[in-house]
C-alpha positions, 0 to 999 in steps of 0.5 A: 251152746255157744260153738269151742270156735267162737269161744277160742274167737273170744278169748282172742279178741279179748287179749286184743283189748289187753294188748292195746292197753298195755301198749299205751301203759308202757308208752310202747306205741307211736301216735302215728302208728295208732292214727293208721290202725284206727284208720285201717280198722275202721275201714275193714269194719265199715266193708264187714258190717256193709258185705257180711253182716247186714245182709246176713241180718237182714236175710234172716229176718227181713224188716225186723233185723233192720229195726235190731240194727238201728237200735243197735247203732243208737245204744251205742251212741246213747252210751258213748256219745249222750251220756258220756260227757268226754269219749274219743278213740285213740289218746287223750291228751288232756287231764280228765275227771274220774267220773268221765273214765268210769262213765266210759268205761261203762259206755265201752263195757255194753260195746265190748258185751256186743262184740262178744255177741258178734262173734257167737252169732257170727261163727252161728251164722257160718265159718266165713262170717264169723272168721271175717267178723272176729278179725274186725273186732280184734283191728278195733279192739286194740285201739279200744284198749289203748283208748281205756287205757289213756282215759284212766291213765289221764284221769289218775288212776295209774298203770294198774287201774289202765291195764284194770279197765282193759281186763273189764273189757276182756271179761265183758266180751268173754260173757257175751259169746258165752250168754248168746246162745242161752238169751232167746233175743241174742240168739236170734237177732244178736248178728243184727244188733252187733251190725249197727254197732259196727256201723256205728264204730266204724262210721262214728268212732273211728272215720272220725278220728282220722279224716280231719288230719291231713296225712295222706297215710291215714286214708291210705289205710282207711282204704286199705282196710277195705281192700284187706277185707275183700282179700281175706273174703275171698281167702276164707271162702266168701267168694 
């Protein structure tokens, strides 16, 4: 049965996801300072899923894990970037058709699924991990729920339909932590599979975003991301 921690880890990260879209639904947010969270988050993230969770994969069942991963990394980018016509973090600035909101928010439910199998098997897997994997995922989640958000938004579905999506997202991050522990192959490679899907948000989402504009801040925080994670590692015990 899936730990009262990582449960209690879910529901957090899940309000994340909330939290993101209801700042872009009440234009509560500058860009500026959502280029800068992209950017630091995708720097906690790629150090995360590089120090804690492929090692941590790859110890627990060797070769098998590093199959688990690529095919974690490639259904991501099958469900985000082949079959959805039009994603990128972060706003969208231009008009876009009902069909790409829904195709994207159908590519960022099985992601957002992933990230609520990341935390059950992190917090499975050790204190430490699953301490240091929750705080990655709740850095993405809030661009995460800006980027539905601005999606429904700019295809006219209304503040309702925005803060919808992102409660979609919520949901589906709940049931992930909840099924880990009840479906055989979550429960033994889901750390695995939620590590390729890091690596893929972190290197092909998020870096993306910020390292083709020339404001010496965003790699700054890019950086200090990294940093930030070594730091909380050492403070949770990671040593």
């Amino acid at each position: 049965m899936t730990s009262p921690a990582a449960l209690i880890a879910a529901l957090v990260a899940a309000l994340a996801n909330v939290l993101g879209a209801v700042i872009v639904a009440r234009r509560e947010w500058s860009r500026g300072a959502l280029d800068a969270m992209i950017a630091f988050s995708g720097g906690f993230l790629i150090a995360v899923a590089i120090v804690e969770m492929l090692p941590e994969s790859l110890a627990q069942h060797g070769a098998a894990a590093a199959w688990v991963i690529l095919g974690g990394y490639l259904a991501v980018h099958l469900t985000q970037h082949t079959l959805v016509p039009h994603f990128h973090f972060g706003e969208e600035t231009h008009h876009v058709s009902h069909a790409v909101a829904v195709s994207a928010l159908i590519g960022l439910l099985l992601h957002m699924f992933v990230d609520g199998v990341a935390i059950a098997s992190g917090f499975a897997a050790g204190s430490t991990v699953g301490t240091l994997v929750l705080a990655a995922i709740v850095l993405h989640k809030i661009p995460e729920g800006s980027t539905i958000s601005s999606l429904c938004l700019a295809a006219g579905f209304g503040r309702r339909g925005a803060l919808g999506a992102a409660a979609l997202l919520s949901v589906a991050t709940i049931l992930g932590a909840l099924v880990t522990d009840l479906v055989a192959p979550l429960r033994e490679y889901g750390l695995a599979l939620a590590a390729g899907v890091t690596v893929y948000v972190a290197a092909s989402n998020l870096v993306p975003e910020f390292q083709h504009k020339h404001n010496w801040r965003l790699p700054l925080a890019f950086f200090g991301g990294c940093v930030v994670f070594g730091a909380t590692r050492v403070l949770v015990g990671g040593g």
